[in-house]
SEZA-476292 format. One record per residue (C-alpha): residue in three letters; x negated, z, y. Coordinates in nm, 2 decimals. Layout:
% SEZA-476292
res; u; w; v
ALA; X; Z; Y;
...
% end
This chain:
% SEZA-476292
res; u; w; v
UNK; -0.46; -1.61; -1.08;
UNK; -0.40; -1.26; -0.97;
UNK; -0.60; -1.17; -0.66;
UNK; -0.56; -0.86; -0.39;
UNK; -0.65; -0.92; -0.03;
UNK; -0.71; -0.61; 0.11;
UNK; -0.81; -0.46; 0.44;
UNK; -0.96; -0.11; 0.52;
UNK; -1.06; 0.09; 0.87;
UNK; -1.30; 0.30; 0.91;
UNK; -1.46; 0.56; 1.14;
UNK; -1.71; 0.33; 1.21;
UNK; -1.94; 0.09; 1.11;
UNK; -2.14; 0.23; 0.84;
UNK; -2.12; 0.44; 0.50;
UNK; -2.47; 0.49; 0.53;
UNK; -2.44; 0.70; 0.84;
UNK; -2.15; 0.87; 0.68;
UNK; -1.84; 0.66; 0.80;
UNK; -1.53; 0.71; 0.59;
UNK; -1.26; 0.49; 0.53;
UNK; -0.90; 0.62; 0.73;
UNK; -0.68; 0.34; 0.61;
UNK; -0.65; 0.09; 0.27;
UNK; -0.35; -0.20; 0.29;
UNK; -0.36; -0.44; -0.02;
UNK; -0.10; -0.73; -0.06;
UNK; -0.09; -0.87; -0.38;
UNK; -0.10; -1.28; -0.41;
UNK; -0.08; -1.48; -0.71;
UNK; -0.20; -1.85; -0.72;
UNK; -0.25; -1.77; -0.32;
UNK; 0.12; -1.68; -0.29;
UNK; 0.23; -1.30; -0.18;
UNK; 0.45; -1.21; -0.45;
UNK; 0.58; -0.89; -0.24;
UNK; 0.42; -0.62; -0.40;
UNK; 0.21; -0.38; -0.10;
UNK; -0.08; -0.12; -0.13;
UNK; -0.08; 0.14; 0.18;
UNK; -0.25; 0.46; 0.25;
UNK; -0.35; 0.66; 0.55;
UNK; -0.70; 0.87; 0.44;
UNK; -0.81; 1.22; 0.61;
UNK; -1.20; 1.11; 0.68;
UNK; -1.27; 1.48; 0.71;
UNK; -1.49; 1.36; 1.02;
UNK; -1.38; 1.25; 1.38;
UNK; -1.28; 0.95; 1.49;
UNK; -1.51; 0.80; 1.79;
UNK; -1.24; 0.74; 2.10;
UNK; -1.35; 0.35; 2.07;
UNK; -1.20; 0.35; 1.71;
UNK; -0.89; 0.54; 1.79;
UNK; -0.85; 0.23; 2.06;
UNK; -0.87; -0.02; 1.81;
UNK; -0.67; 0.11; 1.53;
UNK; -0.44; 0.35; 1.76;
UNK; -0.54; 0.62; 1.47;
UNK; -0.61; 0.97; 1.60;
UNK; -0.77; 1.27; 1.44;
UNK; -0.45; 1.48; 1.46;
UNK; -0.24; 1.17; 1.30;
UNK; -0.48; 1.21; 0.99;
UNK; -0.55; 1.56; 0.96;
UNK; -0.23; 1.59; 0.71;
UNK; -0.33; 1.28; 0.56;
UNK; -0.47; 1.26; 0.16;
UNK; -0.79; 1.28; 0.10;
UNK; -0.98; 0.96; -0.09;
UNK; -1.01; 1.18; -0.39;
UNK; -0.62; 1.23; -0.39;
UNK; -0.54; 0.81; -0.36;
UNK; -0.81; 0.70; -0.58;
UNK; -0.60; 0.64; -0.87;
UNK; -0.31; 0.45; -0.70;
UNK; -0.56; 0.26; -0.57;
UNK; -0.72; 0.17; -0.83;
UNK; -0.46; 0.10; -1.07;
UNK; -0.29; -0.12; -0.77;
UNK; -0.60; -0.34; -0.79;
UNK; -0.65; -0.36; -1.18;
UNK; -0.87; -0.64; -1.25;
UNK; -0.82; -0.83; -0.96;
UNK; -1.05; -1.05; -0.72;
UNK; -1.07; -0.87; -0.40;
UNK; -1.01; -1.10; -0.12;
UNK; -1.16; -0.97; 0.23;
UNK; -1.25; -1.09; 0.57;
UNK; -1.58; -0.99; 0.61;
UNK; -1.61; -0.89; 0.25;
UNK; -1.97; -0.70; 0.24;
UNK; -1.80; -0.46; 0.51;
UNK; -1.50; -0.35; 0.31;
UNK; -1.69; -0.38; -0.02;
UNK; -1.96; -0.13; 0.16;
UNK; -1.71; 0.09; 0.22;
UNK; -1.47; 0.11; -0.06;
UNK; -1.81; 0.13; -0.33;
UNK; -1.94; 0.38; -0.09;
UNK; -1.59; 0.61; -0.13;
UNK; -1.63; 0.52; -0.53;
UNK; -1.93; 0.68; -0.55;
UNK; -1.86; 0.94; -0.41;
UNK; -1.64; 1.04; -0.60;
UNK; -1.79; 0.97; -0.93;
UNK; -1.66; 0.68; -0.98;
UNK; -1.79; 0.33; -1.10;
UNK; -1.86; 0.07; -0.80;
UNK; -1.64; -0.28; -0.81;
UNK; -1.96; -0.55; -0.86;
UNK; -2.07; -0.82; -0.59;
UNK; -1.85; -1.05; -0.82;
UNK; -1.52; -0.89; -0.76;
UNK; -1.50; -1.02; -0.43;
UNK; -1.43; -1.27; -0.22;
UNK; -1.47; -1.34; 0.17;
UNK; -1.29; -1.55; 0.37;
UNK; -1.50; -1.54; 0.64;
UNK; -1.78; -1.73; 0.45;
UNK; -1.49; -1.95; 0.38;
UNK; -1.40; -2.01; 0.74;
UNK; -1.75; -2.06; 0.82;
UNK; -1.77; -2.33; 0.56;
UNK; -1.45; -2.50; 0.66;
UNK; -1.46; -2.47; 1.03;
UNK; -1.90; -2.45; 1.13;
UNK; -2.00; -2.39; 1.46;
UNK; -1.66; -2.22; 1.56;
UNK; -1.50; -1.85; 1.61;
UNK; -1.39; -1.79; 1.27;
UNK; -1.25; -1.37; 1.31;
UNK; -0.89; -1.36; 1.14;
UNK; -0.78; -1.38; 1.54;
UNK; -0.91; -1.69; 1.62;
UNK; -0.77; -1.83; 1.21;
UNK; -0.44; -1.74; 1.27;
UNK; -0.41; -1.91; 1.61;
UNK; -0.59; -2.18; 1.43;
UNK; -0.30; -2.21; 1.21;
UNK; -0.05; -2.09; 1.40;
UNK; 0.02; -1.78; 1.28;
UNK; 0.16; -1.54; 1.45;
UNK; 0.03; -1.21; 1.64;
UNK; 0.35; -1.07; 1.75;
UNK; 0.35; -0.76; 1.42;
UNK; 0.02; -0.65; 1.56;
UNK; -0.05; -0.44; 1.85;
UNK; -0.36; -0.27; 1.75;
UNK; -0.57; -0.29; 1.38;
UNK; -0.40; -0.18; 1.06;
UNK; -0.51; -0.19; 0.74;
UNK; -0.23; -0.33; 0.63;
UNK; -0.09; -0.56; 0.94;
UNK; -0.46; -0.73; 0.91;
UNK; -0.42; -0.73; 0.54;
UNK; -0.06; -0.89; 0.56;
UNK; -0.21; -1.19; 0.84;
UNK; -0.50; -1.25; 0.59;
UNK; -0.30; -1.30; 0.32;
UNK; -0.15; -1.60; 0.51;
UNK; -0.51; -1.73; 0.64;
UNK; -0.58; -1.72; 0.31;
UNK; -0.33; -1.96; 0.18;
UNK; -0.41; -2.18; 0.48;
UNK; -0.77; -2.21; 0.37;
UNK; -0.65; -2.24; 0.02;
UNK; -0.44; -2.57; 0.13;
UNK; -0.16; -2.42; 0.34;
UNK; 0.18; -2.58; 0.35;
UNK; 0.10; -2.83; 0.04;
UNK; 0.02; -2.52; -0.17;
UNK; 0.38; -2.38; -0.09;
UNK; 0.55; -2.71; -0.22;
UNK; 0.35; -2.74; -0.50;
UNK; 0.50; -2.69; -0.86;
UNK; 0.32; -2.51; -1.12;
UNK; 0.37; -2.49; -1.50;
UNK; 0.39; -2.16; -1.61;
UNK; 0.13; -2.08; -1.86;
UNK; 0.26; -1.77; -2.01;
UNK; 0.13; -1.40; -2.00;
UNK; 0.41; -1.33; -1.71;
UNK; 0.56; -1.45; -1.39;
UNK; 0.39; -1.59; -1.11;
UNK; 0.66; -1.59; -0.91;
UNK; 0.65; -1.99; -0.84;
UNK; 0.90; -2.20; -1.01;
UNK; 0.82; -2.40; -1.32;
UNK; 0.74; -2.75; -1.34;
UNK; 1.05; -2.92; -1.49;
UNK; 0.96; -3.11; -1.84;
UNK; 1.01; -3.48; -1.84;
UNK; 1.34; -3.60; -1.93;
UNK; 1.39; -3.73; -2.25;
UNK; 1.57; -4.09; -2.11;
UNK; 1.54; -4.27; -1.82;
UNK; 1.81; -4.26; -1.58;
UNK; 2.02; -4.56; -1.58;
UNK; 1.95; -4.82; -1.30;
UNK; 2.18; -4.76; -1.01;
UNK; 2.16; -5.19; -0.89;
UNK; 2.48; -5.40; -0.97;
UNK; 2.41; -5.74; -1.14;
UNK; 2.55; -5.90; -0.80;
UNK; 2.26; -5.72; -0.57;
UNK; 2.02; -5.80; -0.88;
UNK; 2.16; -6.17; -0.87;
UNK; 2.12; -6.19; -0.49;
UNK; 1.80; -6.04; -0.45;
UNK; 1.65; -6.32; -0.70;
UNK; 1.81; -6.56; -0.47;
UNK; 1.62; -6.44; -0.18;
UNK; 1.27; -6.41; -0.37;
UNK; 1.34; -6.75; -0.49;
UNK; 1.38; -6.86; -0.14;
UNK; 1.05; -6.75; -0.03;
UNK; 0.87; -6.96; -0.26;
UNK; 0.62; -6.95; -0.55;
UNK; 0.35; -6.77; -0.33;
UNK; 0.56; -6.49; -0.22;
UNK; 0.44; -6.14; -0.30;
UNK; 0.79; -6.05; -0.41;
UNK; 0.77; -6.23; -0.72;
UNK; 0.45; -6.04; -0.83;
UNK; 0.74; -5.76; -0.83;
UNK; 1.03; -5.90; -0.92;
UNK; 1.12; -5.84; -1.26;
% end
């Protein structure tokens, strides 16, 4: 299953009021897995940033001035994401935003169904509890040390890994999957059966010497439910 988690940043906290989007980072993951393949764009907002924001993200107006407009990344954008779920912390906030720039623009919005939040996943998982992608990744140990402020794509890179966690973690990495055609997942294919049984590597002197020792135990031992 193809799915994009993605992050965006913004001038602030609402489309409505006229907050743009200043930053898109997408990772790509299939069966939860990051196969490798990034989304990243700076956006001119054509508005200023608040100071707050510009401490958050480290994003300044003159740092985006030269940047593309939405109109201009649209495309990539788009055909980065394709069909795909879109996989969000905070979903409603991103999905706000990126429908909001659709718009806009004349495009068609992505439907409620399209994506998916992790932090109603959190909640679920871990109630009563801080559940922002900080407090996840110290909850799996993940660590902080690529981020020194908010980037789309930093944020989108560490939910990508939360994601997995809450998806079954380490035991999802091991697992082996059959590959069912219509391309690569990237994960290695479950190996068919083979066709004989390997041959038993016991000598008929430990087999002799272990029927000894069952037989010593008597009638009742649990051995001899085993012993063949």
């Amino acid at each position: 299953m193809r799915e994009i988690v993605f992050d965006t940043e913004t001038t602030g906290l609402s489309p409505a009021d006229g907050d743009r989007i200043t930053e898109i980072g997408c990772v790509e993951v299939i069966d939860f897995v990051p196969t490798g393949r990034e989304y990243h764009c700076y956006v001119n907002p054509q508005r200023s940033l608040p100071p707050k924001v510009t401490e958050i993200t480290g994003l300044t107006d003159e740092f985006l001035a030269d940047k593309p407009l939405f109109a201009d990344v649209v495309e990539d954008f788009m055909e980065f994401v394709g069909d795909a779920r879109m996989v969000a912390h905070n979903a409603e906030f991103d999905k706000g935003f990126v429908n909001a720039e659709l718009d806009r623009h004349g495009r068609s919005v992505l439907p409620h169904e399209r994506f998916h939040c992790t932090l109603v996943m959190a909640r679920k998982k871990f109630p009563g509890v801080r559940n922002s992608l900080d407090s996840l990744c110290d909850r799996f140990r993940i660590s902080l040390e690529t981020r020194d402020v908010h980037g789309a794509l930093v944020d989108a890179r560490l939910l990508a890994k939360v994601y997995l966690e809450l998806n079954g973690g380490r035991e999802r990495r091991l697992d082996i999957f059959e590959k069912t055609g219509g391309g690569d997942s990237g994960l290695v294919a479950k190996a068919p059966p083979r066709p004989e049984a390997l041959p038993s590597l016991v000598t008929e002197r430990e087999r002799a010497a272990h029927s000894a020792f069952i037989e010593e135990m008597g009638e009742n031992a649990l051995w001899s439910l085993y012993n063949a």
